[in-house]
Structures are given as C-alpha cells and as structure tokens.
ZARO-377107 format. One line per field, with one value per residue: residue number from 1; x, y, z of N, C-alpha, C, CB in turn. Coordinates in steps of 0.2 Angstrom, whole numbers, always signed. Glycine has a CB too. Example, Ala and Ser with C-alpha at 12.3 -4.5 7.8 and 13.67 -1.06 7.14 Angstrom:
// ZARO-377107
marke	1, 2
n.xx	+66, +64
n.yy	-28, -11
n.zz	+39, +35
ca.xx	+62, +68
ca.yy	-22, -5
ca.zz	+39, +36
c.xx	+66, +64
c.yy	-16, +0
c.zz	+39, +39
cb.xx	+57, +70
cb.yy	-22, -3
cb.zz	+45, +29
// end
This chain:
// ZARO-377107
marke	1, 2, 3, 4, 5, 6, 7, 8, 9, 10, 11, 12, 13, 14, 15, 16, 17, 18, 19, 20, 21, 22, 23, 24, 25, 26, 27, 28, 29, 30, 31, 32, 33, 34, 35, 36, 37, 38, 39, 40, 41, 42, 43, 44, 45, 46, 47, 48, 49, 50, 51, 52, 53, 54, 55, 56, 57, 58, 59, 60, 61, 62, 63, 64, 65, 66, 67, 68, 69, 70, 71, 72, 73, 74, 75, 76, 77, 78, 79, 80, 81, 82, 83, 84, 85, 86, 87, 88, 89, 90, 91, 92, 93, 94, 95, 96, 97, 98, 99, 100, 101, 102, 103, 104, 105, 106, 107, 108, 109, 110, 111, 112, 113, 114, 115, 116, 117, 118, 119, 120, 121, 122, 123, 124, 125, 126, 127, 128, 129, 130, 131, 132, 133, 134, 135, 136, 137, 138, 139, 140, 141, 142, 143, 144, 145, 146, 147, 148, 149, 150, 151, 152, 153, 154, 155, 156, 157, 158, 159, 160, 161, 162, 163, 164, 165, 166, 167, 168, 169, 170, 171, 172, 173, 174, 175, 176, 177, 178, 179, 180, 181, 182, 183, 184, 185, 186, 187, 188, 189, 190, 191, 192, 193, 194
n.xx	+258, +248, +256, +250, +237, +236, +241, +230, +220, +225, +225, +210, +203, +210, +204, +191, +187, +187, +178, +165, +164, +152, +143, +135, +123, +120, +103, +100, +91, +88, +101, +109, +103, +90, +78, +79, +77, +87, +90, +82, +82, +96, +92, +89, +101, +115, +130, +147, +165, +174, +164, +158, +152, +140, +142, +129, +127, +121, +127, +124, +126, +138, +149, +155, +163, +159, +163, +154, +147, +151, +140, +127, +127, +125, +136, +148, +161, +172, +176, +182, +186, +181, +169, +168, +164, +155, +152, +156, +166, +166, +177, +173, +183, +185, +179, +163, +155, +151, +149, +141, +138, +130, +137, +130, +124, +111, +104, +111, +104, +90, +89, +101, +110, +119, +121, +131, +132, +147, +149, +163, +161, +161, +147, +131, +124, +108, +95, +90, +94, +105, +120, +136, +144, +156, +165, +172, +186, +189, +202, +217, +231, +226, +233, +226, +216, +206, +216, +219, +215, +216, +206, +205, +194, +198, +192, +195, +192, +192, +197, +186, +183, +172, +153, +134, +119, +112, +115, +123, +124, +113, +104, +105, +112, +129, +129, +126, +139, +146, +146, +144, +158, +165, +160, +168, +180, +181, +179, +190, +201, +196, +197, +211, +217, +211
n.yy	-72, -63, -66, -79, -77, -68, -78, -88, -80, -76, -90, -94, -85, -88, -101, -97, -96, -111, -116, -113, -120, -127, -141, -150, -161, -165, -168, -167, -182, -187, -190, -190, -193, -201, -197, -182, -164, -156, -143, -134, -137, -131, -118, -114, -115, -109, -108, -106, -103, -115, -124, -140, -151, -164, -180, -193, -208, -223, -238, -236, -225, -209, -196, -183, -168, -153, -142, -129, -128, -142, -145, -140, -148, -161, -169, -181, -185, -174, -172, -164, -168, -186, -196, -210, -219, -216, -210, -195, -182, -166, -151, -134, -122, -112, -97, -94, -101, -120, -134, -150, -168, -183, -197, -206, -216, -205, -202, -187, -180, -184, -173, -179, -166, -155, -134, -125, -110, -102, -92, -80, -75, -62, -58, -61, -70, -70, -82, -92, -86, -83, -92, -85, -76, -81, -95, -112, -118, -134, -144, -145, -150, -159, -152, -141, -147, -149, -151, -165, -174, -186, -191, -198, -211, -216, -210, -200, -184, -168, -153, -142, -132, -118, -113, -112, -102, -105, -110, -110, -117, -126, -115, -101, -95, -84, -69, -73, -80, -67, -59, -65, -71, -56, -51, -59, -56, -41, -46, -51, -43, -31, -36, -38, -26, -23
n.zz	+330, +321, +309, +308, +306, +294, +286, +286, +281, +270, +263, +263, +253, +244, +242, +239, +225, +220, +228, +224, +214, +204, +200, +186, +180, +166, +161, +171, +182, +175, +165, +150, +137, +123, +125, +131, +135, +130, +127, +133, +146, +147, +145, +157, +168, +172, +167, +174, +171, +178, +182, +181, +169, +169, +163, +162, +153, +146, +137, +124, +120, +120, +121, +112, +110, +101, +87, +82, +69, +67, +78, +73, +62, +66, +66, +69, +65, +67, +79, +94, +105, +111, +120, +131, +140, +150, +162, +161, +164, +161, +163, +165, +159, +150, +144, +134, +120, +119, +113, +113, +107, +104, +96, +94, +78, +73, +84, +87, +78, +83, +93, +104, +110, +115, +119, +127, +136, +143, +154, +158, +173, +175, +172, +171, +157, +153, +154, +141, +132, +115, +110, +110, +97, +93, +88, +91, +81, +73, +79, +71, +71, +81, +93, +97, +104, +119, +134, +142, +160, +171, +183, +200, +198, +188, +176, +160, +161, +151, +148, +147, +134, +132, +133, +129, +136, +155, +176, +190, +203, +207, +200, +205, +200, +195, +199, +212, +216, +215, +224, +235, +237, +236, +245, +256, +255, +257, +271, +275, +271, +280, +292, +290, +292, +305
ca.xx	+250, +247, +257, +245, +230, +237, +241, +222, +215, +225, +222, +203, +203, +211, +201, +184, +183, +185, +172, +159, +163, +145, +143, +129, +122, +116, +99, +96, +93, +87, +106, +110, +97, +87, +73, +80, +76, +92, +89, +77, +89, +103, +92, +87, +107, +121, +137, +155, +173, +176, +158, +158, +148, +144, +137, +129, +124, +120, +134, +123, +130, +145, +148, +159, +164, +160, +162, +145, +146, +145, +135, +121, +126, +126, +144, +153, +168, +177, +174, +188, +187, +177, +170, +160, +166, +146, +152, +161, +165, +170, +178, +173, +190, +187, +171, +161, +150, +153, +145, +140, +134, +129, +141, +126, +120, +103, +104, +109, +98, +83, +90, +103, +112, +119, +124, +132, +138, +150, +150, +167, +161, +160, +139, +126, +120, +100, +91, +88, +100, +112, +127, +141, +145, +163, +163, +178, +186, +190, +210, +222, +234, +228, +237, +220, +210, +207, +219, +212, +216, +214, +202, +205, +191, +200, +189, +196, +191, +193, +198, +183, +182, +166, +149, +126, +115, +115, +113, +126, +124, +105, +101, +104, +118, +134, +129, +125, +144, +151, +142, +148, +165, +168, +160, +173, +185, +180, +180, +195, +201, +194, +200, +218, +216, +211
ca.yy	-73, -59, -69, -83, -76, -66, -85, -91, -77, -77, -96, -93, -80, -91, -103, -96, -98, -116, -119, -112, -125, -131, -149, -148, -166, -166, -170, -167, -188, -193, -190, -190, -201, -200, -195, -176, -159, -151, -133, -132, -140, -129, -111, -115, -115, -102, -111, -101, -103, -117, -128, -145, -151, -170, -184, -198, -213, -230, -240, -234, -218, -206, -189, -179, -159, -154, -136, -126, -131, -150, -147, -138, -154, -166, -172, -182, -186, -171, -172, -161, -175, -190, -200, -217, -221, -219, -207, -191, -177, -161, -145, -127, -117, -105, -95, -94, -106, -126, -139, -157, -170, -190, -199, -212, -213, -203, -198, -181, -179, -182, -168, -178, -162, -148, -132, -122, -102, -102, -88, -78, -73, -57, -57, -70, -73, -71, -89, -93, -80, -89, -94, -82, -79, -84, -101, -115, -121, -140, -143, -146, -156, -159, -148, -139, -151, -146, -153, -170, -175, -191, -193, -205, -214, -218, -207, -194, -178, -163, -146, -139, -125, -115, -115, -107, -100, -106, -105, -114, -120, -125, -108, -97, -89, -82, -66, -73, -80, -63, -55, -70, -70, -49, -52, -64, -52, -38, -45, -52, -38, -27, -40, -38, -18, -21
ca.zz	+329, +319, +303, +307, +303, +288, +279, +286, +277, +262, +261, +262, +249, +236, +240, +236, +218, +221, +232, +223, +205, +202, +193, +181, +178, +159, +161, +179, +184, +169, +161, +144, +134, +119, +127, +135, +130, +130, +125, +141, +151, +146, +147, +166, +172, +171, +165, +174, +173, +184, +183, +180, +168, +170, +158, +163, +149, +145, +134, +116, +120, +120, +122, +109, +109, +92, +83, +80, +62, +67, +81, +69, +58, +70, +63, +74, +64, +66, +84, +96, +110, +113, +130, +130, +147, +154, +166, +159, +169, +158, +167, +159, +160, +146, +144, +128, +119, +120, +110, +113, +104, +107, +91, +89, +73, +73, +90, +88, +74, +86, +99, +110, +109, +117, +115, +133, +136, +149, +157, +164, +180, +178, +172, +169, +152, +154, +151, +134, +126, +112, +112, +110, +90, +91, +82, +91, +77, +75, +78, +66, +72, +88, +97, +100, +109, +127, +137, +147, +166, +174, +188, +205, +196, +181, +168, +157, +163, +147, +152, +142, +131, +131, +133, +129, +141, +161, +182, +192, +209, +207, +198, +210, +195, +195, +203, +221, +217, +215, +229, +242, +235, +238, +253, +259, +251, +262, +276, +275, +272, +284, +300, +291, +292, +310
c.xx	+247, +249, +251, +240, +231, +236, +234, +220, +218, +223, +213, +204, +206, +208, +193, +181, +185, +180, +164, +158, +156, +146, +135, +128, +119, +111, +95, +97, +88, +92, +104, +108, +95, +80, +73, +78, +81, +93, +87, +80, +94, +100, +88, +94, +110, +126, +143, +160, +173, +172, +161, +152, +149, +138, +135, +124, +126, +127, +133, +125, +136, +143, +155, +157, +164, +162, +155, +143, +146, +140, +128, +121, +125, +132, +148, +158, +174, +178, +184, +188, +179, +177, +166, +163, +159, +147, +156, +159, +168, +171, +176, +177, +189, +179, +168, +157, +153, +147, +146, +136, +134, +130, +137, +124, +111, +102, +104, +105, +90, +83, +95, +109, +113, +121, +123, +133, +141, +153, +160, +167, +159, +151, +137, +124, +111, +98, +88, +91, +104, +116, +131, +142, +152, +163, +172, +180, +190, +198, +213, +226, +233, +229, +234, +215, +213, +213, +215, +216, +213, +213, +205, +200, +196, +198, +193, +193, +194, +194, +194, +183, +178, +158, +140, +123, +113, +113, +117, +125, +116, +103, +100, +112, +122, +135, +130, +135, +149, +149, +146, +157, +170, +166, +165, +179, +185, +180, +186, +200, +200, +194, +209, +219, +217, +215
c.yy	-70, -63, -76, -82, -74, -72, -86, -87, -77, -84, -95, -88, -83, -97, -104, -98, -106, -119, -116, -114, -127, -136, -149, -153, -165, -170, -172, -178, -191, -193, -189, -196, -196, -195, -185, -173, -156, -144, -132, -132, -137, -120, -110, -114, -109, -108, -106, -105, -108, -124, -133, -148, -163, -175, -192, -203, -220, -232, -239, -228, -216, -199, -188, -170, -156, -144, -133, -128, -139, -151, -145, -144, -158, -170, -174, -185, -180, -168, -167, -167, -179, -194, -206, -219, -221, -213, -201, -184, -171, -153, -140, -124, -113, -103, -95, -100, -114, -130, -145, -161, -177, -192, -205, -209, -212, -202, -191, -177, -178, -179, -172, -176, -157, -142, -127, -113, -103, -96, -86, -80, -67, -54, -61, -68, -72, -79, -89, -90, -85, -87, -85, -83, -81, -92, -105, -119, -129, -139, -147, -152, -161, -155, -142, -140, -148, -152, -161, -173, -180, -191, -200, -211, -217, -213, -201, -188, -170, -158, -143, -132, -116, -117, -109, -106, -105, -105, -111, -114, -116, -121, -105, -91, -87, -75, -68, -76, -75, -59, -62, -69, -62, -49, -55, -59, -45, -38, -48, -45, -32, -30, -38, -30, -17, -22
c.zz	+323, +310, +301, +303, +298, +283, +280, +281, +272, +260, +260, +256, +243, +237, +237, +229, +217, +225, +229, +214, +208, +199, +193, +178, +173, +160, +165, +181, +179, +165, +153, +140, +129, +118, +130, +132, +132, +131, +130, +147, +152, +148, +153, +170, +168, +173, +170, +175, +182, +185, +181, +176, +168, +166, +162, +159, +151, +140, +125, +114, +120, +121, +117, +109, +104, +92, +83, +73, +63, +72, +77, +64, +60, +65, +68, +72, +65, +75, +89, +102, +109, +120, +127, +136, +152, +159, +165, +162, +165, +163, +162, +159, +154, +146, +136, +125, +117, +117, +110, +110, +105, +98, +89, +83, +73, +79, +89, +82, +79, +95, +105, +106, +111, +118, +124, +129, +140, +151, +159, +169, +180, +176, +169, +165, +154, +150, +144, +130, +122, +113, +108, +101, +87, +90, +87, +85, +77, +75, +72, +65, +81, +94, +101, +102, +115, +130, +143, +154, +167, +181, +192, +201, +189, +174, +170, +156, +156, +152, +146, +139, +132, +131, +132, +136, +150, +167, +186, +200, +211, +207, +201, +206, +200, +197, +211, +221, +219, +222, +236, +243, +238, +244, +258, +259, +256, +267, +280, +277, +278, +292, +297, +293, +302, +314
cb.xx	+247, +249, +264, +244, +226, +242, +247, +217, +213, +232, +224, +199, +207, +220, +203, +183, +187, +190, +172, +157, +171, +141, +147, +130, +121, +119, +100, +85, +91, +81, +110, +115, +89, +88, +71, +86, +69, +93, +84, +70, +92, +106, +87, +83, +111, +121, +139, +156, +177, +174, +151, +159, +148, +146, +141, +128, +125, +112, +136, +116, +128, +149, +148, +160, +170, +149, +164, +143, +153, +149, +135, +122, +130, +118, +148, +150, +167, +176, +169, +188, +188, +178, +165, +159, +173, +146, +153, +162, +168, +167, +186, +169, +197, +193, +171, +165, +145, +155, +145, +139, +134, +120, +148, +120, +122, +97, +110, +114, +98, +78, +82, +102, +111, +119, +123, +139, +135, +155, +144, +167, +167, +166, +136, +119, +122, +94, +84, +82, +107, +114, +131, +145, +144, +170, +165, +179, +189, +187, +215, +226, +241, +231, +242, +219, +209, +198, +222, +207, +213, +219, +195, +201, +185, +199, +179, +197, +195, +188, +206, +177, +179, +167, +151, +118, +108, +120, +103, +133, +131, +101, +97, +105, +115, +137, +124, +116, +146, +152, +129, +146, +165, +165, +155, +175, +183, +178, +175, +197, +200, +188, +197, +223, +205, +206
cb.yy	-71, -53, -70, -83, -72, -63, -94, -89, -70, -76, -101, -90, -74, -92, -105, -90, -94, -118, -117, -104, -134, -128, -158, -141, -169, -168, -172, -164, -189, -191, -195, -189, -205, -205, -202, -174, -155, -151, -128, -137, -144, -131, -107, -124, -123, -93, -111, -96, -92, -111, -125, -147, -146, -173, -186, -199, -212, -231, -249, -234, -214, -208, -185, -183, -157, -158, -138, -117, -129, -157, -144, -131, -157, -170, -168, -186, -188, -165, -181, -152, -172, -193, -194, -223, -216, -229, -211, -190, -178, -160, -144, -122, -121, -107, -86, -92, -102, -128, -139, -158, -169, -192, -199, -216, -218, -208, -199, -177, -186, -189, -166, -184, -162, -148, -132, -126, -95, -106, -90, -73, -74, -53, -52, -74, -81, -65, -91, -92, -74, -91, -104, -86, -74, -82, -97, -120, -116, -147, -147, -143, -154, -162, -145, -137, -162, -146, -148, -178, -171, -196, -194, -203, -210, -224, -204, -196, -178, -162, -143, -140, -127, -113, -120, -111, -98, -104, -104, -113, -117, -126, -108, -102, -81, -84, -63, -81, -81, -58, -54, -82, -71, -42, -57, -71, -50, -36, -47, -55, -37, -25, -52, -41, -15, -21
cb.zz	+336, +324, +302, +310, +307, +288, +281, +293, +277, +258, +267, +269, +251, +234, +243, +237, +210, +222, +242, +224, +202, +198, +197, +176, +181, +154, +159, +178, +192, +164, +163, +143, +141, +118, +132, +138, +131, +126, +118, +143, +149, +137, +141, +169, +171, +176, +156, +179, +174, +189, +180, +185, +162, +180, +149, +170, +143, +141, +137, +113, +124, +115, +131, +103, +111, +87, +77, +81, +56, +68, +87, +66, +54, +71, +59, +81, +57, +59, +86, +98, +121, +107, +139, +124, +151, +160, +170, +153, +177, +150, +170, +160, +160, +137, +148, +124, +113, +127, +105, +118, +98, +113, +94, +93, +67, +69, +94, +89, +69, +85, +103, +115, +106, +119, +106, +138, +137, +150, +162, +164, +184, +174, +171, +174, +151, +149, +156, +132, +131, +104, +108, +116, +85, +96, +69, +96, +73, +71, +85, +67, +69, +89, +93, +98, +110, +132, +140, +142, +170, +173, +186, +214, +196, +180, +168, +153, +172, +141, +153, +144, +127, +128, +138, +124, +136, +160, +184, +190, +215, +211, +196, +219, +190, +190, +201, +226, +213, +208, +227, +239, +226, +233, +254, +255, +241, +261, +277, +270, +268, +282, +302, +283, +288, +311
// end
C-alpha cells in the first residue's frame, strides 16, 4: 500500500509543471491582425518556460520568428522559422526574449509585431519591462532553428526560443505558479514523512 501511494505522489509531483503551461492567444479574440496593439498586449501577460503561445490569422498573414535585428527591421527574409497555416501554436522552452513578425509586406511595418520575455520560472518580469539584452542570432546552417513537432492536428508546432515582458494563466503570473507548485511539493512530502 504504502509503495502505492509513494508512485501517486511522485507521479503528481512531476506532473505539476505541466498543468500549469498557459496558452497565450496573440491578440486575445481578435488574434493576429493588422489592426492589434501588440506591445500592450504583450506588457499585461507573463510568458514561462512551458507556455504556449498561439497565433490565430486570416490566409494574408503568417507568423515568422525573427532575430531583434529583423524584428526592429521588420525583415522577414532571414526569418529562423516560418508558419502560414492560420493556426500556429508555438511552445516557449527556453527563457529570454522572442521575436515575432507577420512576413506580409508592410504589415510589420504598421505594428503587426511582437516582441515576448519568457520568463524561467524562477521570477516574473514586471509588465512593460524590455526584453532581455541577449540578442538570438539567426542560424547558420539551420541547425539552430528551434526544433518543430507535429500536432494531432497536423500544424507544425516550434519548440520556441524566448521571449519580453508577460502574465501566464490570465495574469495571475508565474509567482502564484511557484507558490501552488511548493505547495504541492510540501505536501507531498509531508504525507510521505508521515
């Protein structure tokens, strides 16, 4: 009985940081369009390790991952992935700053554009703070695009980089994460004790 409950709790315990990924629709239910304010958009949420960020356009759009040198250019030739599937779902897996840009011509010129922080986990970014000064640089030969995953749905799902300023699971940040999470963690703990 007693190994029972030990596997319950570790199971529980390694699931936690999966049940608290956030998905962070770009643009709330107006998605990604011409018309969004991005930056406002972006300093109301807290990005972390784990979140989902998800695009949803029309068929004049796209989403590419750019550099901070072409997201400040709006340059989408040197782009590190690209989506036009309407529906793109990117993972955050590494922490620091992420850039996005819509690859129409004169789109991201008149703001559809954006620019994340992604938090670790270990403390939230304040709302409106910039990004992070380390710079991703485009790849080479490839071999440094994020990795990309195929969804039940068929879309190509990236394993994203980084990302600016943030508030994951309807802005309620990545503190009430760490505080639920050690909670769990202690109390596990302290029924295996007993």
């Amino acid at each position: 009985m007693a190994v029972a409950v030990n596997f319950a709790l570790l199971f529980v315990l390694l699931a936690v940081p999966v049940a608290f990924a956030a998905d962070h629709t770009v643009g709330d239910s107006s998605g990604w369009t011409q018309s969004g304010d991005y930056t406002t958009w972006a300093s109301s949420k807290t990005f972390a390790m784990g979140d989902n960020l998800v695009f949803n356009y029309g068929g004049s759009h796209g989403v590419d991952v750019v550099s901070k040198d072409d997201y400040d250019n709006c340059n989408a030739g040197n782009a590190i992935q690209s989506y036009t599937d309407g529906a793109t779902t990117i993972k955050l897996s590494k922490s620091g700053p992420m850039y996005f840009i819509c690859p129409t011509i004169g789109h991201c010129q008149t703001g559809m554009k954006l620019a994340i922080n992604v938090d670790s986990g270990s403390s939230a970014a304040p709302a409106g703070s910039p990004p992070a000064t380390a710079t991703p640089s485009p790849p080479s030969s490839g071999s440094d695009s994020p990795p990309s995953t195929s969804t039940p749905s068929g879309r190509t799902t990236p394993t994203a980089t980084s990302s600016p300023p943030n508030a994951a699971m309807g802005g309620s940040g990545c503190m009430s994460k760490v505080v639920v999470g050690v909670s769990i963690v202690v109390g596990a703990l302290f029924a295996f004790l007993s």
